[in-house]
C-alpha positions as CSV (number, residue, x, y, z in Angstrom):
1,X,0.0,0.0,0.0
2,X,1.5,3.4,-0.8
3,X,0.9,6.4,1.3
4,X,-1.3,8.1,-1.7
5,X,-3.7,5.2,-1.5
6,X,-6.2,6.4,0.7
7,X,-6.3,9.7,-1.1
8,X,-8.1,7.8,-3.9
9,X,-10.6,6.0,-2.1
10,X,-13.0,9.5,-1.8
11,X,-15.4,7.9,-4.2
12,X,-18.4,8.8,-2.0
13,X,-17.8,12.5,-1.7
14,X,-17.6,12.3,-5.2
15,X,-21.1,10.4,-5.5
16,X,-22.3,13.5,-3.4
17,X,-21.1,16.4,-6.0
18,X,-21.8,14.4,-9.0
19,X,-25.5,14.4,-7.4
20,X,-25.4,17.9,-6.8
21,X,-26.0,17.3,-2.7
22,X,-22.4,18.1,-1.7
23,X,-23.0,20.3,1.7
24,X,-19.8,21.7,2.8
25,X,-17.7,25.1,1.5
26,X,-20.8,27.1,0.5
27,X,-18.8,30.6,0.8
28,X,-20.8,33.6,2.4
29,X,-20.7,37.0,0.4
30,X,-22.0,38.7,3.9
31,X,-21.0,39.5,7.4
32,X,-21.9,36.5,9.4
33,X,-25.4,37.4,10.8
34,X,-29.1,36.5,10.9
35,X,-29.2,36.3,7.4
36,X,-27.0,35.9,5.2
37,X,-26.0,36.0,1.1
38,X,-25.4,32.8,-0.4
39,X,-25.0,32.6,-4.1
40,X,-26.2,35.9,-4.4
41,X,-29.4,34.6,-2.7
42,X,-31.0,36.1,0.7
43,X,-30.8,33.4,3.2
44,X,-31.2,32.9,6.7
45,X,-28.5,31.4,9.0
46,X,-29.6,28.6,11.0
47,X,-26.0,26.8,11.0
48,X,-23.7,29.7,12.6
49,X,-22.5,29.2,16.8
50,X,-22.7,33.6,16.3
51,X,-25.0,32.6,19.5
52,X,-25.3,36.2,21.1
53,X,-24.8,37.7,17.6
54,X,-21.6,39.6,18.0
55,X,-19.8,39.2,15.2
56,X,-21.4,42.1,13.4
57,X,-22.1,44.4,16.2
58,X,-20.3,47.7,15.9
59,X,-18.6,47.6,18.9
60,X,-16.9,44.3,18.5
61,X,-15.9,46.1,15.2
62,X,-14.9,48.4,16.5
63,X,-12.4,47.4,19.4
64,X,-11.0,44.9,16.6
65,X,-9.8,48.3,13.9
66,X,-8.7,50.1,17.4
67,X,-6.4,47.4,17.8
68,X,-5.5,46.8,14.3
69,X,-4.2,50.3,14.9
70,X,-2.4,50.6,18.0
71,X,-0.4,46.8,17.6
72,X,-0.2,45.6,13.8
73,X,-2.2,42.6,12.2
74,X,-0.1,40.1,14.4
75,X,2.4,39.5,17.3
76,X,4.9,37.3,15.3
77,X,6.0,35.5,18.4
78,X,4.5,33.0,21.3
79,X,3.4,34.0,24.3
80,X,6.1,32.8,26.1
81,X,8.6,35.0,24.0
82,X,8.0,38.1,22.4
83,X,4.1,37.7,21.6
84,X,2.5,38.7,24.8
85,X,0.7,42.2,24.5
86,X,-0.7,43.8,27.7
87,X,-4.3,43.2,26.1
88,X,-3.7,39.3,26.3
89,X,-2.9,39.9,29.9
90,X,-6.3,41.9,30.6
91,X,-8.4,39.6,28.3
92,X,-7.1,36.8,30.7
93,X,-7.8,38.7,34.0
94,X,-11.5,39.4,32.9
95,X,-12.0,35.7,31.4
96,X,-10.5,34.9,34.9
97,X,-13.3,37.4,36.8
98,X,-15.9,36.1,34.2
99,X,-15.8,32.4,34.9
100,X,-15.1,32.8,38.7
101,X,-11.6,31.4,38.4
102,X,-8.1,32.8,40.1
103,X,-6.3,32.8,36.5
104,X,-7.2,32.0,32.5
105,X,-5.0,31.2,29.6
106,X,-5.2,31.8,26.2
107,X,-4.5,30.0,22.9
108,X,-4.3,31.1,19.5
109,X,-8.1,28.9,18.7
110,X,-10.1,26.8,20.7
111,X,-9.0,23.0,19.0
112,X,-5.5,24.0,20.2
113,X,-6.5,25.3,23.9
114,X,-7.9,21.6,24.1
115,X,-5.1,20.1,22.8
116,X,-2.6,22.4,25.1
117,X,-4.3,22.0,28.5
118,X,-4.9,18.3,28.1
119,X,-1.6,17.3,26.8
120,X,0.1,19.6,29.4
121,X,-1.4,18.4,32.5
122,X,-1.9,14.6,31.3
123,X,1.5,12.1,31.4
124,X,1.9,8.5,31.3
125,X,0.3,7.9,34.9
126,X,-2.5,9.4,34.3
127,X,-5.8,7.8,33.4
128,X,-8.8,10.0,30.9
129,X,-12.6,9.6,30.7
130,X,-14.5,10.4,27.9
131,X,-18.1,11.3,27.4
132,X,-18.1,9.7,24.1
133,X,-19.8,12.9,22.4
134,X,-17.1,15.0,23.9
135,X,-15.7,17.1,20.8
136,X,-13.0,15.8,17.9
137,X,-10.6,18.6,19.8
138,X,-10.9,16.8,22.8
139,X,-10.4,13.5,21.2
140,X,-6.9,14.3,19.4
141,X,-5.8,15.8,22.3
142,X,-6.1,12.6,24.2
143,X,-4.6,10.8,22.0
144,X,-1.1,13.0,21.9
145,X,-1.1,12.9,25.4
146,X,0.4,9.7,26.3
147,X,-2.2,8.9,28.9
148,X,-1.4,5.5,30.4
149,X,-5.3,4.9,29.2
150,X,-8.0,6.6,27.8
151,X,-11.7,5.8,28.3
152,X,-14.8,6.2,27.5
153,X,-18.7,6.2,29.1
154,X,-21.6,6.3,27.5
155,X,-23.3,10.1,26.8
156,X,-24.5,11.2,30.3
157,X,-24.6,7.7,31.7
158,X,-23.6,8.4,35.1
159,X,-23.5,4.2,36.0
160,X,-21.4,3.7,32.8
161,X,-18.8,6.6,34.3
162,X,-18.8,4.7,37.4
163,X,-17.9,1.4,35.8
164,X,-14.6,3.4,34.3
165,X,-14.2,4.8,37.0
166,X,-13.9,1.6,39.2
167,X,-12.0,0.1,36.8
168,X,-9.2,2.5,37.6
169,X,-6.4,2.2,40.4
170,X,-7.3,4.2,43.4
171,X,-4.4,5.9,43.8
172,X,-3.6,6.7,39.8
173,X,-4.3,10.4,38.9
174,X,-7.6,10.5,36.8
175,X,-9.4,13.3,34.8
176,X,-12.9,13.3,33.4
177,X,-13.5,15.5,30.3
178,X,-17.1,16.4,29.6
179,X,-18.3,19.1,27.2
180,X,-21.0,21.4,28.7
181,X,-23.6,21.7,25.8
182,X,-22.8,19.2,23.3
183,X,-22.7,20.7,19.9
184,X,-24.4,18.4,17.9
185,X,-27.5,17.0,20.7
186,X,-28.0,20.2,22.5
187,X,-28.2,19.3,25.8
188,X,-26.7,19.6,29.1
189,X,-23.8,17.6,31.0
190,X,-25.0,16.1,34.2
191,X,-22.4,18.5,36.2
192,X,-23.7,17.7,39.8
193,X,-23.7,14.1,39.2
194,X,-20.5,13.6,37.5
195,X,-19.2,15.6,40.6
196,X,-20.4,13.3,42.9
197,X,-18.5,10.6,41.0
198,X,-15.2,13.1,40.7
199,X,-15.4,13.5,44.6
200,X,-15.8,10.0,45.6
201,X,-13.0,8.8,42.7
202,X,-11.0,11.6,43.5
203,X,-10.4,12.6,40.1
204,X,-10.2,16.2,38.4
205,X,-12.7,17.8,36.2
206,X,-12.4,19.4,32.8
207,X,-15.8,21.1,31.3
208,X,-15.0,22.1,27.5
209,X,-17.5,24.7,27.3
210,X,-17.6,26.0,23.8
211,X,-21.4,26.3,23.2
212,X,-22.3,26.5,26.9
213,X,-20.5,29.6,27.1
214,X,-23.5,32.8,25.8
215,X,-25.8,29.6,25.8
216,X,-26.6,29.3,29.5
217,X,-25.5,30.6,33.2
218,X,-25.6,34.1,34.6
219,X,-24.8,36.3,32.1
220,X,-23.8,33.1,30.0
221,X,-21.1,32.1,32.5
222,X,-21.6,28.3,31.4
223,X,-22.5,25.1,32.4
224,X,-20.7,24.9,35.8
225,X,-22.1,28.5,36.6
226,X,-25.9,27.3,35.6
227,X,-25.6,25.1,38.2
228,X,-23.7,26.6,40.9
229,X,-21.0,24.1,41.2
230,X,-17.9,26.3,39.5
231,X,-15.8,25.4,42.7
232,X,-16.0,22.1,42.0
233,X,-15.0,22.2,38.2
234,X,-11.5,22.0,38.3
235,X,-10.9,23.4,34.6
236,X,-13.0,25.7,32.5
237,X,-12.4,25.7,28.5
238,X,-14.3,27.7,26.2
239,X,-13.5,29.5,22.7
240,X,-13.6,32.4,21.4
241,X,-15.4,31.8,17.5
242,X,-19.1,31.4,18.7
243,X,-19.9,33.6,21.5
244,X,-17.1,35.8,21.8
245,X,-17.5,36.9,18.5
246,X,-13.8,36.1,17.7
247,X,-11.1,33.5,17.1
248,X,-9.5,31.8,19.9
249,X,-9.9,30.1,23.5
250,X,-9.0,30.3,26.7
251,X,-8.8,28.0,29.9
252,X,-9.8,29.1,33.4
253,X,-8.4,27.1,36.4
254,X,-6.3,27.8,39.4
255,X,-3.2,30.2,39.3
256,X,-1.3,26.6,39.8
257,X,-2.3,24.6,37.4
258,X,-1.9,27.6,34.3
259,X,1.6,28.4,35.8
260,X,2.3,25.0,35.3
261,X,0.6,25.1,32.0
262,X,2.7,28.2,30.5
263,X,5.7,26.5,31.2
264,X,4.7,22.8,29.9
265,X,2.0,23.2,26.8
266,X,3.9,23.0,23.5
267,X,0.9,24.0,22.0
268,X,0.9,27.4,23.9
269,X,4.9,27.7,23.9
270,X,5.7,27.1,20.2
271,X,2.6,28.7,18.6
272,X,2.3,32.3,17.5
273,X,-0.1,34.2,20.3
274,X,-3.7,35.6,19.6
275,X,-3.5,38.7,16.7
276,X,-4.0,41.7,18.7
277,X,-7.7,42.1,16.8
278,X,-9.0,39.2,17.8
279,X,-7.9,39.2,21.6
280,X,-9.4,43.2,21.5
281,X,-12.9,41.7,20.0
282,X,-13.1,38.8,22.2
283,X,-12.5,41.5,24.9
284,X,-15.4,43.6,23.6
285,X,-17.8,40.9,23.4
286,X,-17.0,39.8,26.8
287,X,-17.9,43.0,28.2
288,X,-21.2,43.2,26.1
289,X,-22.2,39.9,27.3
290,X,-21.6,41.2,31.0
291,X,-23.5,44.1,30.4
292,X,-26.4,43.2,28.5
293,X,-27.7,40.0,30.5
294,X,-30.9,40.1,28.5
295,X,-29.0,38.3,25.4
296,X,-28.9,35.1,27.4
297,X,-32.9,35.3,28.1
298,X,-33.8,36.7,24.0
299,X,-31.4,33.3,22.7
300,X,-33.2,30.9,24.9
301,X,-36.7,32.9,24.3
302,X,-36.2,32.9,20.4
303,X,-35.1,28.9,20.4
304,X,-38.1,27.7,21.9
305,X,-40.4,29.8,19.8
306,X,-38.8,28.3,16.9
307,X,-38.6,24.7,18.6
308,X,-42.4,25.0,19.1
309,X,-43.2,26.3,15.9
310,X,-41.3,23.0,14.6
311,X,-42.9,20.7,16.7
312,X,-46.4,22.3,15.9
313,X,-45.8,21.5,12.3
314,X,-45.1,18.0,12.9
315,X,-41.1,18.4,12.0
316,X,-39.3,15.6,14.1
317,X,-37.1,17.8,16.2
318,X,-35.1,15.9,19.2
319,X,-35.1,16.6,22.5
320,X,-32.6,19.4,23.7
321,X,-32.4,22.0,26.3
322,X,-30.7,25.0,24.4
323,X,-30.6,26.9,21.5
324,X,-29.3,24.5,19.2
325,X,-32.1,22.0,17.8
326,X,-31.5,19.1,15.8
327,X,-33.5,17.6,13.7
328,X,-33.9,14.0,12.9
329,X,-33.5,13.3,8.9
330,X,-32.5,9.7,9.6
331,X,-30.6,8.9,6.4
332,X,-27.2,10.4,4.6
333,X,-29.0,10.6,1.0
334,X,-31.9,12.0,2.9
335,X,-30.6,14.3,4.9
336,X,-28.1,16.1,2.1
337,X,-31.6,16.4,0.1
338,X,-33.2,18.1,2.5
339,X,-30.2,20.4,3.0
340,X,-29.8,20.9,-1.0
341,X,-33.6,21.8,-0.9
342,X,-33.7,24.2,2.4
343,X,-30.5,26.2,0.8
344,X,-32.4,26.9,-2.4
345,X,-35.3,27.9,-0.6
346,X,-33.4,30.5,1.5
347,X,-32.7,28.2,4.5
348,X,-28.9,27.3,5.7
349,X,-28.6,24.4,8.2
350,X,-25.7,21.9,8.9
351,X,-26.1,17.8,8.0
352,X,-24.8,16.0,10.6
353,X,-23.7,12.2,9.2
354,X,-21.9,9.8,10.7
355,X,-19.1,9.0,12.2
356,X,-20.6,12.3,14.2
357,X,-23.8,10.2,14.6
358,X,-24.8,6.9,14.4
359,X,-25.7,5.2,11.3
360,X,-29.7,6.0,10.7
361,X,-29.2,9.0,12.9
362,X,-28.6,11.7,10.6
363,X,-29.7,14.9,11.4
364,X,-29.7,18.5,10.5
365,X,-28.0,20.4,13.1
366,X,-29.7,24.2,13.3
367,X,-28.9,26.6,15.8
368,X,-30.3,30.1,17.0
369,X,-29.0,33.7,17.3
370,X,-29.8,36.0,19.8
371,X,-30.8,38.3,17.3
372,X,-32.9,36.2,15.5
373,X,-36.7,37.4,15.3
374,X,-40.0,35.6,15.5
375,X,-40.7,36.9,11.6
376,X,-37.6,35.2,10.6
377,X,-37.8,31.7,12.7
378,X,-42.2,32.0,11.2
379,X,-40.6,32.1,7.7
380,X,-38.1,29.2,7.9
381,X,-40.2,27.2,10.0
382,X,-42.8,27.1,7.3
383,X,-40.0,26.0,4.6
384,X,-38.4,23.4,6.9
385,X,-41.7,21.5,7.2
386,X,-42.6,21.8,3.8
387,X,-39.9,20.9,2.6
388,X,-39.2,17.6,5.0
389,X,-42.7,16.9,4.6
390,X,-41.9,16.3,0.8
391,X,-38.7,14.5,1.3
């Protein structure tokens, strides 16, 4: 076998463009936003994590061209040489303020703060458990870590997380990795219970809380915040690209632990730091998202007026406790039909196939804006279930 083999055998994403039901690449001619221009066509945005709608607010904008101006388009350098600008430093202490931490870290996106904090703090002692819909980040990151064993429970199965969990020496150092809101269901890790289970196994706790982050918690604090247990979470992740408006991530944990981590991550060490626009809109957003508490309450208002509206209409939408709502399409031919049709009617969602889901699982991943209106979510209801209704 030579190494180009593989490279060849793509013969079903060619079946997929030959049919004219290839999803992926459509490029935007727009601002990301509500709606958006595909194709020269009006369409609104039901596949974007632009959760408190941020990315086109004039003050994000703003705060990115202010910092265009004062340092450059980059820091050519890590952070742990020449690429550490005081805004990094004041990002960190407000992300640190934000999530009720002592310290945070940043990385230059959120794949590599997962793949920098894991592999940083994880040697060959030490034993992982997986929620087995934890993100692909999360899943790389594990396995360049060397852990002396990697495993895996069952989505929010707290018995099955106790089976690992027994399975493992008492006295071997053991972390459990869970996202908050899982990106492609929706809904919410069992915090409180896997704490229980951390406490009794004494084992640490990582939340990866990219979509939790705007999505729930005071002010959109996060999983561990929405339910009061931050003081028992032992490490915070989060990125910048849906929320925060930006691109990016950051860790929150004890001063410790990211001492430790600046000196140990190569992913943090040898990678260039955060361009000063993106740390300075990141920054902005934070601050809106402090200040304007109400975005948390309109996202979660707006997503169950549209989850009703789909559910009214007879559109087979599973269950999920936050603003992204998928919806069952069961097959892959099916479900990049469906997506080929909603697109042409003015509709953009994201197909979700396997290996994300299991096979006859497919689903149409859509997720809500805070800025999205009831006009809008009325309009694509009504093509969503006209148009599955006649697929």
């Amino acid at each position: 076998m030579e190494l180009f083999d593989d490279i060849k055998n793509v013969e079903y994403i060619k079946q997929t463009i030959d049919a004219g039901i290839y999803p992926y690449f459509h490029a935007l001619e727009t601002a990301q936003d509500t709606e958006v221009v595909i194709d020269g066509k009006r369409t609104i945005m039901l596949g974007s994590n632009n959760y408190m709608g941020l990315t086109n607010d004039p003050r994000t904008i703003k705060a990115a061209m202010e910092a265009l101006q004062r340092y450059g388009t980059g820091c050519s350098g890590s952070r742990f040489l020449n690429g550490t600008l005081v805004l990094h430093e004041e990002l960190e202490r407000e992300l640190a303020d934000f999530f009720g931490k002592e310290a945070a870290l940043t990385f230059s996106t959120g794949f590599q703060t997962n793949l920098g904090i894991i592999t940083a703090l994880v040697d060959r002692h030490t034993y992982i458990i997986n929620d087995s819909e934890n993100h692909a980040s999360i899943i790389d990151a594990c396995r360049l870590s060397f852990a002396k064993k990697v495993f895996k429970y069952e989505h929010s199965n707290m018995d099955s997380l106790r089976e690992r969990l027994e399975f493992i020496p008492a006295d071997a150092p053991k972390l459990i990795i869970t996202d908050g809101v899982f990106s492609m269901s929706g809904d919410i890790a069992k915090l409180p219970e896997i704490i229980e289970l951390k406490k009794k196994y004494k084992a640490a706790l990582m939340v990866d809380d990219a979509h939790g982050v705007g999505m729930i918690g005071d002010c959109g604090r996060g999983t561990a915040n929405y339910y009061g247990v931050t003081d028992d979470v032992d490490i915070i992740m989060t990125t910048f690209s849906k929320s925060l408006a930006s691109l990016g991530g950051c860790v929150a944990a004890s001063n410790e632990v990211l001492f430790y981590a600046k000196h140990k991550s190569r992913p943090f060490i040898f990678s260039a730091s955060i361009p000063p626009a993106n740390a300075a809109a990141a920054l902005a957003a934070l601050r809106i998202l402090k200040s304007e508490p109400d975005r948390v309450k309109r996202l979660a208002d707006i997503a169950e007026y549209y989850r009703k509206g789909l559910e009214s209409n007879g559109v087979p939408v599973l269950p999920s406790q936050t603003a992204i709502v998928p919806i069952l399409t069961e097959t892959q031919e099916r479900t990049l039909v469906i997506a080929k049709k909603l697109l042409h009617e003015g509709v953009y969602v994201n197909p979700v196939l396997p290996p994300a889901v299991p096979e006859g699982m497919c689903l149409l991943r859509t997720s809500l804006t805070a800025t999205h209106t009831k006009e809008q979510m009325d309009r694509a209801v009504e093509i969503i279930a006209r148009v599955i209704k006649n697929s």
